[in-house]
C-alpha positions, 0 to 999 in steps of 0.5 A: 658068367651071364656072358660067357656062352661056353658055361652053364650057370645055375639059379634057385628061381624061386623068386625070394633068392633072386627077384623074378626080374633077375630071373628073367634077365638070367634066362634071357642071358643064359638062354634054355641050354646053359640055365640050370634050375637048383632048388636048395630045398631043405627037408621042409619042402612041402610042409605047410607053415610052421617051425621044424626041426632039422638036425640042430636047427630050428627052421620056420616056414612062413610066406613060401620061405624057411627060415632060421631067426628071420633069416633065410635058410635055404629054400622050400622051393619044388623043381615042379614050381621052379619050372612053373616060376620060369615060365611066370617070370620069363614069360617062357611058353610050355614047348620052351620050359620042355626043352629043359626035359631033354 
């Protein structure tokens, strides 16, 4: 996937699902054109530290990850600070993290 330049991949750069290293060789690979930043976000997303129902689960927010008995459970990560993440990790400048705006 990360060599094949006919497809797009998708990644949660959120720096809990995958490493930031990680993150920074996926753009490397994958480039402005073919990355595609996900959050799988739950309805926790921006709710300070605590423990929230959602549906029939429990979930807790604690140390920027959600959780369902310690273990994770999709994440809270924003588009906004998956964009801030990207140019963290990959050391990409503001006109490169626009180019994804397009």
């Amino acid at each position: 996937m990360l060599t094949d330049s006919r497809v797009s991949a998708d990644i949660i750069a959120d720096g809990v699902h995958v490493d930031p290293a990680v993150v920074e060789l996926f753009l490397k690979a994958k480039g402005v054109d073919a990355a595609v930043l996900i959050t799988d976000a739950t309805a926790a997303t921006g709710m300070p530290e605590g423990r929230y129902r959602l549906g029939s689960c429990e979930v807790e927010v604690k140390d920027g990850r959600s959780l369902i008995d310690g273990k994770l459970a999709g994440s809270i990560l924003t588009m906004d600070r998956a964009l801030r993440n990207v140019m963290q990790y990959a050391h990409w400048d503001l006109q490169t993290r626009f180019a994804w705006l397009r």
